[in-house]
C-alpha positions in Angstrom: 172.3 -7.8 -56.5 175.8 -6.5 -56.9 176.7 -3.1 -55.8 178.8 -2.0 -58.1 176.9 -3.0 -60.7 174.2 -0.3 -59.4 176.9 2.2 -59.5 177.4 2.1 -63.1 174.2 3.9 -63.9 173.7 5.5 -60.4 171.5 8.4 -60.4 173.5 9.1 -57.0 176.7 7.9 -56.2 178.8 7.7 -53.4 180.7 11.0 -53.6 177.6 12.7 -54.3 176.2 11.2 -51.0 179.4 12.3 -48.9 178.6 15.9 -50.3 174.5 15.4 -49.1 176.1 14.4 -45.6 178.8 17.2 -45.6 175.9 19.9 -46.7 173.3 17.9 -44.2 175.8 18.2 -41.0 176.3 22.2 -41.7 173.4 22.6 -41.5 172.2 21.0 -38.7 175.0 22.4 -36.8 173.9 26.0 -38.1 170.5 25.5 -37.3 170.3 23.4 -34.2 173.9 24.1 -32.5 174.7 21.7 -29.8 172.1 19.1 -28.6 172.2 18.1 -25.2 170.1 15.0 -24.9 166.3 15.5 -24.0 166.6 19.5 -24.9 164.9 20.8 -27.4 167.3 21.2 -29.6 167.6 17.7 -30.3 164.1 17.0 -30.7 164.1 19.7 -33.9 167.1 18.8 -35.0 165.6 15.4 -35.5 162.4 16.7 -36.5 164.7 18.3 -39.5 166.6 15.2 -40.4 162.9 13.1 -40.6 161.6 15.7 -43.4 164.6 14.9 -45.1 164.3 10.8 -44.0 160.4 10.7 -45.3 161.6 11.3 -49.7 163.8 7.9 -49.2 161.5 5.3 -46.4 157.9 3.4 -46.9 157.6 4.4 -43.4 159.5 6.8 -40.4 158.1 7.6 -36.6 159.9 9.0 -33.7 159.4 7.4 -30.6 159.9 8.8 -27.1 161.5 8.2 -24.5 162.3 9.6 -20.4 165.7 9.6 -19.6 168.0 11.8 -17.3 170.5 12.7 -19.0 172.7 14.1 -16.9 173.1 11.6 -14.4 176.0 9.2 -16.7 178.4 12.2 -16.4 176.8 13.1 -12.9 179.3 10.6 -11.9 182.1 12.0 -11.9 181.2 14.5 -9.3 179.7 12.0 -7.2 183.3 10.4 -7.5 184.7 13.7 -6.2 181.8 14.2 -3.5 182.1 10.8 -2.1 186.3 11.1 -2.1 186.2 14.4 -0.4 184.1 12.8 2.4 186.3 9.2 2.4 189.7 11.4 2.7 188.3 13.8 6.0 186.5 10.3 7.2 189.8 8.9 7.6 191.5 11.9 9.1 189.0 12.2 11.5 189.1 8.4 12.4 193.2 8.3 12.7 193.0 11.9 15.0 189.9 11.2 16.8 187.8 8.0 17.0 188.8 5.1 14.1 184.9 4.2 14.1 184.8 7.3 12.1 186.7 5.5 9.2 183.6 3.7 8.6 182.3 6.7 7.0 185.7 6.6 4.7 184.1 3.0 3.9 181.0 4.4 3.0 182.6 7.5 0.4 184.8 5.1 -1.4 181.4 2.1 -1.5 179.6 5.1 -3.1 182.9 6.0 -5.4 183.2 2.7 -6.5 179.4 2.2 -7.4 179.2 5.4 -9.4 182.3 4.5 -11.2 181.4 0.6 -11.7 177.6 1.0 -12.1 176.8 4.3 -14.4 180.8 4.5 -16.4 181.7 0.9 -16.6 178.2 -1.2 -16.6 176.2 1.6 -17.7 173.6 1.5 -14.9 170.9 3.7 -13.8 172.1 3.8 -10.3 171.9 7.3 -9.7 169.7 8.3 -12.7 166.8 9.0 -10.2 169.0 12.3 -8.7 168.6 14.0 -11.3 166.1 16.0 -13.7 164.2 13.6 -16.1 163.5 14.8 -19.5 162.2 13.1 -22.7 164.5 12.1 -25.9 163.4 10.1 -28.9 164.4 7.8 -31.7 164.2 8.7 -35.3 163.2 5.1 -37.1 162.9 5.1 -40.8 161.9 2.1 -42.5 162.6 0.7 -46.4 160.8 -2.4 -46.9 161.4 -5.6 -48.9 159.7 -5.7 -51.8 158.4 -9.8 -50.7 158.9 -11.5 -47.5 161.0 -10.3 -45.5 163.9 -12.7 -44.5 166.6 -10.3 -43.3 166.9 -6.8 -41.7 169.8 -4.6 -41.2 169.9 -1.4 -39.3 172.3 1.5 -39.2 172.3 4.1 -36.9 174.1 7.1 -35.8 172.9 9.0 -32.9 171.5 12.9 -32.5 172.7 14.5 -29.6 175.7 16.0 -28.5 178.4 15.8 -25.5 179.4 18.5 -22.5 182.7 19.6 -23.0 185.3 17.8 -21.6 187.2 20.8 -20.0 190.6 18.9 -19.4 190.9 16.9 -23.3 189.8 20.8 -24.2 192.4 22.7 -22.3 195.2 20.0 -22.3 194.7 17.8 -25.4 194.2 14.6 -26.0 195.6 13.2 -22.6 193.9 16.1 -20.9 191.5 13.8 -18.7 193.6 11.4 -17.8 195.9 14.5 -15.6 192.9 14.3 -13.6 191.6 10.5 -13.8 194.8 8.9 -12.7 195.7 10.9 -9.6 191.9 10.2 -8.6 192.4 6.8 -9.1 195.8 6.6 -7.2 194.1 8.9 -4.4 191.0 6.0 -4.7 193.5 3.0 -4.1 195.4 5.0 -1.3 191.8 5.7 0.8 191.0 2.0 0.7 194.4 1.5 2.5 194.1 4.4 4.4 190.4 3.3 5.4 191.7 -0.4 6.5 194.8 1.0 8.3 192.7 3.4 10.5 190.3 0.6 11.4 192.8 -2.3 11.9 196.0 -0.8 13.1 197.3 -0.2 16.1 200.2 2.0 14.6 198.5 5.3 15.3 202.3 6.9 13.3 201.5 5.1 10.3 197.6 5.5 10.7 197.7 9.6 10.8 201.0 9.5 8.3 198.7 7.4 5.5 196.0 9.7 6.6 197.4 12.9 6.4 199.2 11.6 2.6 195.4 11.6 1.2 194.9 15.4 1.2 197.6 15.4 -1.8 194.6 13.8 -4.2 192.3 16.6 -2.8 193.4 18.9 -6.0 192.3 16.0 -8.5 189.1 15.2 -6.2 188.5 18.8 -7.0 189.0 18.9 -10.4 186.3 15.7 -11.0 183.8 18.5 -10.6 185.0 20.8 -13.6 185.4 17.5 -16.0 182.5 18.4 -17.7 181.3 21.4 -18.7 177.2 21.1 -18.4 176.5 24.7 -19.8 178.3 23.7 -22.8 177.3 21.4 -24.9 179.5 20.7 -28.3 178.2 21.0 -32.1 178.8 16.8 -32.4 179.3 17.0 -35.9 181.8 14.3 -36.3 180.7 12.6 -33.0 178.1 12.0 -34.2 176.5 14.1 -37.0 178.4 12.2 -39.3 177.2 8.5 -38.4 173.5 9.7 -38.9 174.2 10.8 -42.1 176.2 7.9 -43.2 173.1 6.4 -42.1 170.9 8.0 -43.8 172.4 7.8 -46.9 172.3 4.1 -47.4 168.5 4.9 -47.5 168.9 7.8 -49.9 171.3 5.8 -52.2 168.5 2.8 -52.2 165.6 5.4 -52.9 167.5 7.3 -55.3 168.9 4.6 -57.7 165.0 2.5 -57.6 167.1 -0.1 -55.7 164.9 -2.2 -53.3 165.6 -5.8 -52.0 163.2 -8.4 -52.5 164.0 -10.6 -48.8 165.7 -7.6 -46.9 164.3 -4.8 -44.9 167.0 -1.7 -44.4 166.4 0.8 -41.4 167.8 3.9 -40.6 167.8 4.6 -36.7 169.0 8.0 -35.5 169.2 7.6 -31.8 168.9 10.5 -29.3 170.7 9.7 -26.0 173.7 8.5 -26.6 175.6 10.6 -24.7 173.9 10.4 -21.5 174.5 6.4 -21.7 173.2 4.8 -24.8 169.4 5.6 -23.1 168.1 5.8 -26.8 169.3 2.5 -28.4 168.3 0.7 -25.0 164.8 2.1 -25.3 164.5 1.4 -29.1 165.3 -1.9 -28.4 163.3 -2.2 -25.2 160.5 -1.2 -27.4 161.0 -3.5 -30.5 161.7 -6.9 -28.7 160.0 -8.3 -32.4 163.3 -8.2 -34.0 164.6 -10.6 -31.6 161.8 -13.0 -32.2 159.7 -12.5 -35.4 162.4 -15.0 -37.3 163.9 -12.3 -39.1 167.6 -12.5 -39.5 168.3 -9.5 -37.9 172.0 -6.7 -37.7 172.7 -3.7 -35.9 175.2 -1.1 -37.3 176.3 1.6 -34.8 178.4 4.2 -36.8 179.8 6.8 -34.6 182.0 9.6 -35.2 183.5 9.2 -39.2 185.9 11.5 -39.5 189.7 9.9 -39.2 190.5 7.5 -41.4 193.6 5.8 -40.5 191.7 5.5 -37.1 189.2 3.3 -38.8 188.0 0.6 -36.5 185.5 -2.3 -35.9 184.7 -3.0 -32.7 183.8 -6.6 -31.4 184.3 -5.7 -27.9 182.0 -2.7 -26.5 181.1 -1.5 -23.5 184.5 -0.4 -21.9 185.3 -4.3 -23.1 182.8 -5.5 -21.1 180.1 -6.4 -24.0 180.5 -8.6 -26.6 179.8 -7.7 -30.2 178.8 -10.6 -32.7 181.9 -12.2 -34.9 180.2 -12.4 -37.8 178.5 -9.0 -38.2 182.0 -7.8 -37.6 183.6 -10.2 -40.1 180.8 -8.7 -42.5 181.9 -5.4 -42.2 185.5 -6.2 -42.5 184.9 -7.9 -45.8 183.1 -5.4 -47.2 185.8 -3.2 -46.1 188.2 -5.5 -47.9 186.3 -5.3 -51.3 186.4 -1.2 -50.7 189.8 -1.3 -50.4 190.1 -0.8 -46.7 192.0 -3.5 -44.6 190.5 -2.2 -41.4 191.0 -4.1 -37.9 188.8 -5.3 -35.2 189.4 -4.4 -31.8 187.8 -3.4 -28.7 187.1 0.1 -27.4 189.2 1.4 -24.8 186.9 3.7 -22.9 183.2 4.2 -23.3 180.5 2.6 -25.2 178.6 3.1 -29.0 175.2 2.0 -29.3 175.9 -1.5 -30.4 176.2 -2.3 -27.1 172.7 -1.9 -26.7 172.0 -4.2 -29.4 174.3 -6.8 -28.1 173.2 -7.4 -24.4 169.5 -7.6 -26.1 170.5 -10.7 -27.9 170.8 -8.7 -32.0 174.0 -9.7 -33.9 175.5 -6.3 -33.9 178.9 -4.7 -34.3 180.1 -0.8 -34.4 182.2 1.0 -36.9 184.7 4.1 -35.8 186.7 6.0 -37.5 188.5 8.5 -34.3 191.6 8.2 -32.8 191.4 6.7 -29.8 193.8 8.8 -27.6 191.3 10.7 -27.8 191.3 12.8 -30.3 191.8 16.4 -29.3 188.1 17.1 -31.1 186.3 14.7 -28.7 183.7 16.1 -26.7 184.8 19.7 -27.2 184.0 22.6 -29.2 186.9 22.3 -31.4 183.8 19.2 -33.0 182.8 21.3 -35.3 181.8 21.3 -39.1 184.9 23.0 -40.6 187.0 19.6 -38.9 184.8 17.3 -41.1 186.7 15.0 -43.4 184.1 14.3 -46.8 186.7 11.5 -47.7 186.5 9.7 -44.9 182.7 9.8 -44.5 182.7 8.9 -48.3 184.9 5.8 -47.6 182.0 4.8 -44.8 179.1 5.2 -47.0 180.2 3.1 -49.3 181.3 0.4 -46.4 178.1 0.3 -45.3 176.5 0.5 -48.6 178.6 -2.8 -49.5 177.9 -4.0 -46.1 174.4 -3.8 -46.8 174.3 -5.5 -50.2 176.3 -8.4 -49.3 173.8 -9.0 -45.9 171.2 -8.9 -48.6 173.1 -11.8 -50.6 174.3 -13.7 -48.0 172.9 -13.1 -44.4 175.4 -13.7 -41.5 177.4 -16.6 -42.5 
């Protein structure tokens, strides 16, 4: 089945389905606000968006899951904690008795594993700390009108970010004012730690010592990185990618369209914010679509608002994961036949939900459309619905739209 041949009689067409996700996103955002994950807010808010989900599925559930979601931020002031303690550790040990560098050892261990383990790996070292709450994941399901032989999924997720005081207050480079010195102040402690302990220049000791408390002011900032009383409206991160979603299913159920081999589902993820907890639990809980024999994709769309930022990522995970080739490759040709030469890269910072996907053994990619500098809207409040961009989120729709029609035809070749 070609898809443009479906839009020549097309009850509903692309642009009307960029104005559906426009309208759907306002109203969310007016209804719901910000939706911190595991609050209610983001239960109703996806409560709302399944009502909507059930005119265009055979089937939709939300499934729950426990999570605590403010231990993947927590980190940072862990970070802050531990570098506090490292930096009067070794001032204490280069003054007093070096044995008390040790605990200098221990603050930068503990900076270091918060850093490497929740940020970088996406662990749930420290998840334990703090309050546990329960999320869920929105699953709607279109089904093949024989066997099915194929099954794509595209998902956006539900909840929203804390403000990120400095990208709010400074722009785009706003965190990294406060990242880099922390990081310079990080590299100086281990130094400082080894000079205290193995030195006998007690001059140099207390000189590298003293030199730490200039860090002190980014150490102190770590614990104003993110605002956790408040939350953004997330309508472009990421609003927009369950609505993208969601409209592949609407197109489908609107213009009759139904494959005969190929199963489409619509996943709107909760959790993402707090560490991609929702697409690791929906894939935790569906361990089937590795091993039922059907060929099976994962789209993450996430944040479709700029789109000379547009994006395809193979490597995820702060570079760390590895997305499949050729579920990239099939997005970037059905970008091609849209009329979008769009590249595929790798991240720089953070993670989508593909990731997910990936380290559970599913072909998967994710498709962005933000500048990566940030842009100045990231996780603040200036993520709003009077920012959105209906062009760009019409562009994605029908990417996906194609994306899904030539799966259909040709699988992952």
């Amino acid at each position: 089945m070609d898809f443009r041949e479906t839009l020549k009689n097309a009850k509903t067409d692309v642009r009307a389905l960029s104005e559906y996700s426009v309208q759907g996103i306002k109203d969310v955002c007016t209804k719901f606000g910000p939706r911190p994950a595991g609050d209610e807010a983001e239960k109703k808010a996806q409560e709302y968006m399944m009502e909507d989900l059930k005119k265009y599925c055979d089937s939709i559930s939300r499934e729950t899951f426990k999570l605590n979601p403010e231990a993947f931020m927590g980190f940072v002031k862990i970070c802050g904690g531990s570098m506090f303690a490292a930096t009067a550790s070794n001032i204490l040990g280069a003054f007093t008795n070096k044995k008390a560098a040790l605990g200098a050892v221990a603050g930068v261990g503990t900076t270091i594993a918060a850093l490497g383990g929740e940020f970088f790996f996406y662990k749930k070292l420290f998840d334990s700390l703090y309050k546990e709450k329960e999320s869920g994941n929105v699953i709607a399901v279109r089904k093949a009108t024989g066997e099915t032989k194929r099954r794509i999924i595209i998902s956006g997720h539900t909840d929203s970010a804390p403000e990120w005081t400095y990208t709010y207050k400074c722009g785009s480079n706003g965190s990294y004012y406060v990242i880099l010195p922390a990081v310079a102040g990080l590299l100086l402690t281990i130094g400082t730690s080894a000079a205290v302990l193995c030195s006998k220049n007690k001059k140099l000791k207390k000189g590298l010592a003293l030199s730490q408390l200039a860090f002190t002011p980014a150490y102190a900032a770590l614990f104003k990185f993110t605002d956790s009383k408040r939350y953004v409206d997330g309508a472009n991160d990421d609003l927009s990618g369950c609505y993208v979603s969601s409209s592949v299913l609407k197109y489908l159920s609107d213009n009759d369209i139904r494959f005969e081999n190929t199963e489409v589902i619509c996943v709107l993820a909760g959790g993402e914010e707090a560490g991609t907890r929702g697409s690791e639990a929906f894939f935790k809980a569906h361990p089937e679509y590795k091993t039922d024999g059907v060929e099976t994709v994962f789209i993450g769309v996430d944040t479709v608002r700029d789109e000379e930022y547009m994006e395809i990522y193979e490597r995820d995970m702060n570079g760390i994961v590895k997305n499949d080739t050729r579920v990239c490759s099939l997005l970037k040709n059905a970008a091609l036949k849209c009329g979008k030469d769009i590249p595929v890269g790798a991240i720089p910072l953070g993670s989508t939900d593909a990731a997910s996907a990936s380290k559970a053994g599913i072909p998967a990619a994710s498709f962005v459309a933000m500048d990566p500098a940030p842009a100045r809207y990231y996780h603040t409040r200036l993520d709003t619905a009077d920012i959105l961009e209906q062009g760009t989120i019409e562009k994605t729709i029908e990417i996906m739209l194609r994306t899904v029609f030539d799966f259909d035809e040709k699988g992952l070749n």
